[in-house]
C-alpha positions, 0 to 999 in steps of 0.5 A, a space after each residue: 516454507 519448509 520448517 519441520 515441528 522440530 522447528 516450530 516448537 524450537 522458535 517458539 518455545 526455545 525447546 523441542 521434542 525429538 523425533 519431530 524432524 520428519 514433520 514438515 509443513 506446507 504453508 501457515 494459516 490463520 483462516 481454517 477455511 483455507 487449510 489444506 492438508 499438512 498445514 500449520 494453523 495458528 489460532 487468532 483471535 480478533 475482535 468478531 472471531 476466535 480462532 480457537 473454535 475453529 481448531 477442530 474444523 482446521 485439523 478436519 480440512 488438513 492441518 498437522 498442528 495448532 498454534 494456540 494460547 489455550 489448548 483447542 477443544 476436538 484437537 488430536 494433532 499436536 499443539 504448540 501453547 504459546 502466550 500470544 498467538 499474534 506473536 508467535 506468528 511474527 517470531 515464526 516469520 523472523 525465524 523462516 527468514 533468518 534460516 533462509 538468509 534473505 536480505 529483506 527490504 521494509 517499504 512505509 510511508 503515509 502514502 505510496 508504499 505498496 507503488 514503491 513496493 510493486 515497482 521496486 520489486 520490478 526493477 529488483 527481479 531483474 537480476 535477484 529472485 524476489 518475493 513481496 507481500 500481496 497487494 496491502 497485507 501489511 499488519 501484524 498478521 499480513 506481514 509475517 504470513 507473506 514472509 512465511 510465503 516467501 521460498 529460501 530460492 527467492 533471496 529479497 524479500 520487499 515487504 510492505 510495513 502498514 500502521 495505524 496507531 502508537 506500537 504498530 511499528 515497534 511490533 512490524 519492525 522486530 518481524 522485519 528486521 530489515 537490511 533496507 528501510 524505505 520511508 516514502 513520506 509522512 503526512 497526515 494519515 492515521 491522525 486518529 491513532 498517531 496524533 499528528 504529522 510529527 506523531 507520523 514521523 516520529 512512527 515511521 522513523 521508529 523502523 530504523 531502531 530495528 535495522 539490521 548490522 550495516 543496513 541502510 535507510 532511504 527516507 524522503 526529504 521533502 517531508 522535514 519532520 521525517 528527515 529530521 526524525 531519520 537523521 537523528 536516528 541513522 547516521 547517513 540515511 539516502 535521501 530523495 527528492 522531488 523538490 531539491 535537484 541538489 538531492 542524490 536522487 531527483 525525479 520530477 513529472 514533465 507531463 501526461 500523455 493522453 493514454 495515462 503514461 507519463 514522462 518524468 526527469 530521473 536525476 541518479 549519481 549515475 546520469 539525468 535524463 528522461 523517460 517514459 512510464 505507464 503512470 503519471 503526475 506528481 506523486 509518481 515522480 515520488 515513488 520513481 525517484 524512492 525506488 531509485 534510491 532503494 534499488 540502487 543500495 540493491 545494487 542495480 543500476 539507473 537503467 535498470 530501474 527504467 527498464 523496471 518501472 517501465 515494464 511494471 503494470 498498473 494497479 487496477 486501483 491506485 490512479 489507473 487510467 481507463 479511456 473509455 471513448 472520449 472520457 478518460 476514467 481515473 480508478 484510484 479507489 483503494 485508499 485516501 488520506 489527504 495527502 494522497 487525495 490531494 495528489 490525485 486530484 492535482 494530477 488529475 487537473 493537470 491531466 485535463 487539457 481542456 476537457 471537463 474534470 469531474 470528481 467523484 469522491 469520499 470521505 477520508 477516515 481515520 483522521 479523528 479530531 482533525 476530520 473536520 478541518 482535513 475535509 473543509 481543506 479539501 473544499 479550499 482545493 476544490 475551490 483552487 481546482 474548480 472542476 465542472 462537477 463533485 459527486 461526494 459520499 460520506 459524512 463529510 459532505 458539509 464539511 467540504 462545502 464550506 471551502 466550495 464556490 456557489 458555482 461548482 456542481 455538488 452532488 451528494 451521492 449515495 450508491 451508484 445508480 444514485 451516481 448514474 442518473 446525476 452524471 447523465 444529468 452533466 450531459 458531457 461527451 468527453 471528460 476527466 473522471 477521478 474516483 477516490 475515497 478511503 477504502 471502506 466506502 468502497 469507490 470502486 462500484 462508482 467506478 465500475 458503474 461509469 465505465 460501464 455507463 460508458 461502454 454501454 453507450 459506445 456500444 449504442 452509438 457504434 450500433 447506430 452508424 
């Protein structure tokens, strides 16, 4: 980032001093732990902190100016007084994007975005400088400090767009302003800020209100609260399909292999045919055939995509494959909803081929009113799927129970060496192992604890022969 206090005090207040020009900084801040010198540091406040009483400390570690909504105690460097700081930080970003003239492309959907963004921005750094938000910093403070992160040499800007509840999109939207919105799906996600799957649609769909003269939208078309929302706001939006060979970009999953690549069907107006990826099932046939339609609006080509996607690398916690020995670990613990739980534990039965399937879940939050239900729906495809063993975390455990045969194994687990102990207990040489659950459960101890179960075993038994 490369904006003066001239700058800063002209987006912000429509005015600015003279003789600030000389004053350029080096990055924004929102946590006064992380100021460095000659920072810009904007005063938030939440719900446990104020980052007005931190103002002090941040000009002490560095920074050359405050951002704040009222004038910060023990404050010598200049003070830029806006009414919401929250805005301004988003007005800023706008403001960083529009002088370095980046086309930026906005990822949303109840499940897949940060796939599609992490894939697409593979395949589009193959011939354009990209920058893209890290991991899932996607709110009303992630999204603008990743667009202030971004360099004027970096000339697309794949960001990420995350909602929770009614105006969350409204307000990503106007920091946005994309030249490409990408809507992955709608399902039910959010339920408890956004009502319903139409609820879902209606919120995503509103990112189409801020398209930029002659932009674009790529929506999913197997989703037809969200098509039908998109076509009644966008003339001509790119569909996508998993379901409609008929679609402009069709992809479907062939099958898996045994190391957790997959092979896939990719149909473009540029050509049909198969390819290989480090992923697998259903879900990414999704996300491969969404990244083909966005990338090809970019101007690149089928191949290009599948060089892309086939150069990209796993997340360590979105469905990424671990063999271990005989027993294949399945880390998908970063987040659930239903549509993605169901995903996975679908893929992960189709990536069986004959060895046990064993399920170590959580709850999925967020649902409000509709939890109960969502979560006895999970027990009827359980019941569908019938793995050798569920070990479950959470308040739901009844709840999922209810749609369960007496004859799948149901453990109700705690912590992980609660988990340990009744895995030993199963006694299985090899299996298929998937760990999922919304994210302030924190799934990943049980997959760390298994996979070092496992290596610990392999170990033991390798010092035997």
């Amino acid at each position: 980032m490369k904006l003066t206090l001239a700058d800063i005090q002209h987006c912000l207040t429509g005015m600015a001093e003279r003789g600030l020009e000389g004053t350029c900084f080096n990055a924004v801040r929102t946590d006064s732990r992380a100021v460095e010198k000659n920072d810009l540091f904007f005063c938030i406040e939440g719900w446990n902190f104020d980052g007005h009483e931190f103002a002090a400390q941040a000009e002490s570690r560095g920074a050359a100016c405050i951002v704040a909504s009222r004038m910060p105690e023990g404050v010598t460097v200049p003070v830029v007084m806006v009414r919401d700081t929250v805005h301004a930080l988003g007005r800023l970003a706008s403001c960083w994007r529009d002088l370095c003239g980046a086309k930026l492309v906005a990822v949303t959907g109840t499940a897949g975005k940060t796939t599609v963004k992490e894939l697409l921005a593979a395949v589009v750094s193959r011939k354009f400088s990209v920058a893209k938000n890290y991991r899932n910093l996607n709110n009303q403070i992630g999204l603008p400090i990743s667009m202030l992160k971004a360099g004027e040499e970096q000339t697309v800007w794949i960001m990420e767009l995350g909602i929770s509840v009614k105006g969350d999109m409204e307000e990503l939207a106007s920091i946005a302003s994309p030249d490409l919105a990408v809507i992955t799906n709608a399902g039910p996600g959010h339920l408890e800020g956004l009502g319903n799957v139409a609820g879902v649609a209606r919120a995503k769909t509103s990112l189409l209100k801020d398209l930029r003269q002659d932009g674009a939208a790529v929506v999913g078309m197997d989703y037809p609260e969200l098509w039908q929302t998109a076509c009644e706001l966008n003339a001509a939006p790119v569909g996508f399909s998993t379901v409609d060979e008929s679609a402009p970009f069709f992809a479907s999953f062939l099958g898996a292999g045994d190391d957790g690549q997959g092979r896939f069907r990719l149909k473009t107006p540029e050509g049909d045919g198969e390819l290989t990826a480090p992923f697998c099932g259903g879900h990414y046939a999704e996300n491969l055939a969404c990244v083909a339609a966005a990338a090809h609006r970019l101007g690149l080509t089928r191949d290009d995509v599948i060089q892309g996607v086939q150069e990209s690398k796993a997340d360590p916690q979105r469905f990424c494959c671990r063999p271990t020995g005989n027993t294949l670990v399945i880390d998908d613990t970063y987040n659930a909803n239903p549509l993605s739980m169901a995903r996975s534990i679908r893929t992960a039965a189709d990536m069986t081929r004959g060895r046990p399937l064993v399920l170590v879940l959580g709850d999925m939050r967020e649902l409000g009113a509709e939890a109960q239900a969502r979560h006895q729906e999970l027990g009827r495809l359980l019941r569908e799927i019938a793995p050798r063993a569920v070990f479950f975390k959470g308040a739901h455990c009844a709840d999922v129970t209810c749609g369960l045969e007496d004859g799948t194994r149901f453990v109700e687990i705690e912590e992980p060496g609660q988990f340990i102990a009744a895995w030993r207990e199963l006694g299985l040489a090899e299996a298929v192992v998937l760990i999922k659950g919304s994210r302030s459960l924190k799934m990943e101890a049980f997959a760390a604890a298994l996979c070092k179960e496992l290596d610990d075993n392999a170990d033991t038994q390798g010092g035997a022969r």
